[in-house]
C-alpha positions in Angstrom: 74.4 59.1 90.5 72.9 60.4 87.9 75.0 63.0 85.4 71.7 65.3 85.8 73.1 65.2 89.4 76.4 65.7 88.8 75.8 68.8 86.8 74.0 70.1 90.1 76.6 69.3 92.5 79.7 71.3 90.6 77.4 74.2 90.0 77.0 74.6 93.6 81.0 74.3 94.9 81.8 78.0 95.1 85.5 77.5 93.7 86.5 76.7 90.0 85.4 72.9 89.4 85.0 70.4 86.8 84.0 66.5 86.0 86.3 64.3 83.5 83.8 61.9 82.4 84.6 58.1 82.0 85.3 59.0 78.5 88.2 61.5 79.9 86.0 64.7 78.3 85.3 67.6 80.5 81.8 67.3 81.8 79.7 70.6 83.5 82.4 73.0 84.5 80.7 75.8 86.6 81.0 79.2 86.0 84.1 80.1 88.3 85.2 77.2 86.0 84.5 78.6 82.8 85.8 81.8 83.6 89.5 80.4 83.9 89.7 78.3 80.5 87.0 79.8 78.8 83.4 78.2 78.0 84.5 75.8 75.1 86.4 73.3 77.7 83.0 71.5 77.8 83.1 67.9 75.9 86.5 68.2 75.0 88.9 65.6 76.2 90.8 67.0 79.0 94.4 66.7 77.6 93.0 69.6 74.6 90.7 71.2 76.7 93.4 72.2 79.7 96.9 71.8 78.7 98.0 72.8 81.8 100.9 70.1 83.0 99.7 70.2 86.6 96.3 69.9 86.2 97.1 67.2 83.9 99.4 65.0 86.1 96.6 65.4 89.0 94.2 63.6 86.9 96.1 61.1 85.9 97.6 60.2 88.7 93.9 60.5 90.7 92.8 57.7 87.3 95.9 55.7 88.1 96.4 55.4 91.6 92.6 55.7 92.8 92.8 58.3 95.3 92.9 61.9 95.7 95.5 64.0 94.4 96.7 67.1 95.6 98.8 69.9 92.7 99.5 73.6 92.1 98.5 75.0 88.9 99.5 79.2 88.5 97.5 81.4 86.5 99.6 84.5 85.0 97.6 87.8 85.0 98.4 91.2 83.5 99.4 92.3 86.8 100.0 89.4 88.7 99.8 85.8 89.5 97.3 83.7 91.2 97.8 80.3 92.6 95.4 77.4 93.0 95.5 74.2 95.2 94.2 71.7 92.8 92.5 68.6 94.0 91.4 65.8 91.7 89.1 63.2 93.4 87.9 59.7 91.4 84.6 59.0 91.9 85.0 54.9 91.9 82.1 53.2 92.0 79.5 55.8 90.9 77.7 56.0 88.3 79.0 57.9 85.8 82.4 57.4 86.9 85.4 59.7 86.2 87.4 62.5 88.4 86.1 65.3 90.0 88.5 68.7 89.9 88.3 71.8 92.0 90.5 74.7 92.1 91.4 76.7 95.0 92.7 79.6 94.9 95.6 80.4 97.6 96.9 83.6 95.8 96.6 85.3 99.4 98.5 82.6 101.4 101.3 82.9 99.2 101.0 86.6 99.4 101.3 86.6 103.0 104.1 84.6 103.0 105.9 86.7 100.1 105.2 89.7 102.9 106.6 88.0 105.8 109.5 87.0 103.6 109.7 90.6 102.4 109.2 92.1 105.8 112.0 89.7 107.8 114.4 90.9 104.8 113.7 94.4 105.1 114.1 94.3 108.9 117.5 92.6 108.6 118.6 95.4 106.0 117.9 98.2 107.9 119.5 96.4 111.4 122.4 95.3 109.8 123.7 98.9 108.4 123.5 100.5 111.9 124.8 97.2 113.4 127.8 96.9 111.1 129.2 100.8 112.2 128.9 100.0 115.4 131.0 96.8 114.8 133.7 98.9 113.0 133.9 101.7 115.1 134.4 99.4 118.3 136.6 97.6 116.7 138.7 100.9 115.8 138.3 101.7 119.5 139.8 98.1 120.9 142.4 99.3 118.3 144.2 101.8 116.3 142.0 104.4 118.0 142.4 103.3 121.5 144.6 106.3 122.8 143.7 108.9 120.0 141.0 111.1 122.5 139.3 113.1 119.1 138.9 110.1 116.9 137.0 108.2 120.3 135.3 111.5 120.5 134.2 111.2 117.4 133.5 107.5 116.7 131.1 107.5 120.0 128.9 110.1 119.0 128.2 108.3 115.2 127.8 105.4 117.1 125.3 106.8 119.4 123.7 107.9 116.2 123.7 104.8 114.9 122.1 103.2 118.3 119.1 105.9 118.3 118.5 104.9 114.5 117.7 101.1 115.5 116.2 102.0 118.6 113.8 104.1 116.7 113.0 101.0 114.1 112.7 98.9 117.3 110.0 101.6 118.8 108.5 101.5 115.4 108.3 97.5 114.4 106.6 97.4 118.3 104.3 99.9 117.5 103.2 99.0 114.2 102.5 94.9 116.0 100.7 96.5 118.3 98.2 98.4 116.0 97.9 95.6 113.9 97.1 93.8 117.0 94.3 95.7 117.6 93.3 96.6 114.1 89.5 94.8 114.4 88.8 96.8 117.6 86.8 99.4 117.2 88.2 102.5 119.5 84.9 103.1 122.2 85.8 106.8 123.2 84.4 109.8 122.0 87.4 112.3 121.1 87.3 115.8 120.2 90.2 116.0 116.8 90.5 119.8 117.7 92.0 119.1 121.0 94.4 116.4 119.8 95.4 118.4 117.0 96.2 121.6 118.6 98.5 119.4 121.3 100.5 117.9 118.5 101.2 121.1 117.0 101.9 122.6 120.3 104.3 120.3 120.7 105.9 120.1 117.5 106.3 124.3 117.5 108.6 123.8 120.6 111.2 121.6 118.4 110.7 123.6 115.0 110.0 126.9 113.7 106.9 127.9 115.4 105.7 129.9 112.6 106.0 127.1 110.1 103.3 125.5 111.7 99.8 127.3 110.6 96.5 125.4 112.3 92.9 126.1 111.4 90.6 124.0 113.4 87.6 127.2 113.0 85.2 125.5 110.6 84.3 122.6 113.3 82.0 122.7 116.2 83.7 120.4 119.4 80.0 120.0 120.6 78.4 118.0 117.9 81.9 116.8 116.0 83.4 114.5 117.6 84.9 110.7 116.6 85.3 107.4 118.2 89.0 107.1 118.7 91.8 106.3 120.9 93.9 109.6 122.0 97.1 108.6 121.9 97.0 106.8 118.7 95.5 109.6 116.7 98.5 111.8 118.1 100.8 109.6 116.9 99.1 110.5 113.2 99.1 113.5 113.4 102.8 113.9 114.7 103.7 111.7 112.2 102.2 113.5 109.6 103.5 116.8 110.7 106.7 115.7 111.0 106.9 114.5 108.0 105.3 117.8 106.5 108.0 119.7 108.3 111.5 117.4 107.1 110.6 117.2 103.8 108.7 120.5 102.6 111.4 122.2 103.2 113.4 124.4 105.7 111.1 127.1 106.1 108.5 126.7 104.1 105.1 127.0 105.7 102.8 123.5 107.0 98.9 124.0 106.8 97.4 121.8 109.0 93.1 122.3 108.4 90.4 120.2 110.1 87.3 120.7 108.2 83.7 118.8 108.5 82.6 116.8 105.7 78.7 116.8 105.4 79.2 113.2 103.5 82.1 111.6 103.0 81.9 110.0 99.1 83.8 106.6 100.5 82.7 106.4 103.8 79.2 107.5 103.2 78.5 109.2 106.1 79.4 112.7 107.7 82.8 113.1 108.6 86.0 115.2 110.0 88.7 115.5 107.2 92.2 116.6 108.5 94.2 118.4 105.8 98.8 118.5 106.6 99.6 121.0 103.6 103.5 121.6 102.9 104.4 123.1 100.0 107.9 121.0 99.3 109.1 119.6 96.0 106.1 117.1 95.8 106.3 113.5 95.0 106.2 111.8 91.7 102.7 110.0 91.1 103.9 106.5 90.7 105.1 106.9 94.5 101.8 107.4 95.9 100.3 104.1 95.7 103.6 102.5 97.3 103.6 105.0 100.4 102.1 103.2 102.8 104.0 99.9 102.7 106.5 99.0 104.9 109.4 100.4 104.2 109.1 102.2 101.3 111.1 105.2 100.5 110.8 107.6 97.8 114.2 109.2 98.7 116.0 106.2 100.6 119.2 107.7 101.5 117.4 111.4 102.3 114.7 109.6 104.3 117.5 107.8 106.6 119.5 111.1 107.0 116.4 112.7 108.3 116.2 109.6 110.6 113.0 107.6 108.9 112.3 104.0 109.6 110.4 103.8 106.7 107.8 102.4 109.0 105.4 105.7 110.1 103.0 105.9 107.1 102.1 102.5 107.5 101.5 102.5 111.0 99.2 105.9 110.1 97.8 103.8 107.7 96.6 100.7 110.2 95.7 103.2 112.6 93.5 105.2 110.6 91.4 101.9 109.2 91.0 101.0 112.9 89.3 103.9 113.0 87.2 102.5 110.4 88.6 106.2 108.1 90.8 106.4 105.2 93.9 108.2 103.9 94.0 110.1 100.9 97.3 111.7 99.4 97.8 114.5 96.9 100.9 115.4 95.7 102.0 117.6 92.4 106.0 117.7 91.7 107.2 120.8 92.6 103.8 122.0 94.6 104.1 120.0 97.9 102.4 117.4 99.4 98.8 116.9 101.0 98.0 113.9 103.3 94.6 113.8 104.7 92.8 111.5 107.2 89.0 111.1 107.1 87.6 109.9 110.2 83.6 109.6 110.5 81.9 111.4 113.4 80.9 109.7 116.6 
């Protein structure tokens, strides 16, 4: 084989590759290649060229032992790390001889697994708060407090506090699987957002202060905007956002909730209906925003669980609304309330 040929061959793997010649230099490193150790790796020997231990052992041992050898090798970033699968293969009995390297990148496996990790941890947090009251309180009631009637009074009704706060993380990890579930499916009904919006605020108005609540659906036309989307899941939005607008803007300050036609949306590119939940609470700090949509997060941790949060309904909006192929967009200023939008293209 000729090193003409070799040249052609790493060019064309699509990951980060490289051949140690039989004179242990680096030999045609592709581009993806190049842009990890920089251009200047070429004819070096491998040891100066790379100086990276794993890489290096891989090599050897592939020189040594005469068979394919299988290493990690982790890049630092500025932000964060990525990690590669590094395979180095000898190439015994070719002509030229010498070990052929690739790189693959498995940054997102390990990801994955950092968020199951993350997810199974944060799961077993939030259970085990509600889980231990309920311990000590029954406890208390096999015991001390078997024959005092006010303390049982009022031991069972934090306790059935407690049991409504993990029944409503149960309801919540259930629903968030099942969105996930059917993320890639494309919703095949044709929905009118006016109808669906005015029922959620109906319904919300009976629990709160009805005149809190302030809807203008006016500047859309039901007969020509309409989306593709699944009824009950775009309630569940909505609700969510408005009941989130309605705990945390405030006792009686005013929710705006707009739904407005956008001729073309800059992100989705195409005409779309924009739905607008104003409140006009103490805002949230902009290095929240980013962070509000994962699982779990909290700006105010113990305010949020007070006010009976999971933690979990922003980003179970958030999977909704991409299966909905839309997008969420969040404004906040501190000390001028909150906006969260959802875009959703027409039908």
């Amino acid at each position: 084989m000729a090193e003409i040929e070799i040249g052609k061959i790493v060019s064309a793997i699509p990951i980060p590759a490289f051949f140690v010649g039989a004179n242990f230099r680096v030999q045609v490193p592709n581009d993806a290649a190049r842009e990890i150790f920089g251009p200047e790796i070429e004819g070096r020997h491998y040891v100066t060229a790379l100086r990276q231990p794993a890489i290096l052992r891989a090599i050897e041992a592939a020189v040594s032992e005469g068979r394919r050898v299988v290493g990690q090798y982790t890049v630092s970033g500025p932000v964060s790390e990525r990690k590669f699968r590094v395979t180095a293969a000898l190439l015994d009995g070719s002509s030229p001889q010498g070990v052929l390297v690739c790189l693959e990148d498995v940054t997102p496996v390990y990801e994955a697994g950092q968020m199951r990790r993350d997810f199974v941890a944060n799961v077993s947090h939030e259970l085990r708060t509600p889980l231990t009251a309920l311990l000590g309180f029954i406890d208390t009631l096999q015991g001390p407090a078997r024959e005092d009637a006010k303390a049982r009074d009022r031991f069972l009704s934090v306790m059935a506090r407690e049991a409504q706060r993990m029944n409503r993380l149960v309801g919540d990890l259930l629903s968030l699987s099942r969105v996930e579930f059917s993320e890639k499916q494309m919703p095949d009904a044709t929905v009118d957002l006016g109808e669906i919006l005015s029922a959620s605020v109906a319904t919300l108005a009976t629990n709160t202060a009805g005149d809190r609540l302030k809807l203008d659906i006016a500047g859309v036309d039901p007969s020509i905007d309409q989306v593709r989307g699944d009824t009950d899941q775009l309630r569940q939005v909505f609700n969510n956002l408005i009941e989130n607008a309605l705990k945390y803007g405030g006792e009686t300050a005013p929710v705006e909730v707009t739904l407005s036609a956008v001729p073309q949306d800059l992100y989705l590119r195409t005409r779309s209906l924009r739905v607008d939940v104003q409140d006009h609470g103490p805002g949230i700090a902009s290095h929240h925003i980013p962070r509000l949509t994962e699982r779990f997060y909290r700006v105010d941790a113990h305010r949020s669980r007070e006010l009976g949060g999971t933690g979990l309904g922003l980003a179970i909006v958030k999977h909704i609304v991409q299966r909905h192929r839309g997008r969420m967009a969040i404004t906040s200023e501190t000390g001028a309330g909150s906006c969260f939008s959802v875009i959703i293209p027409v039908a």
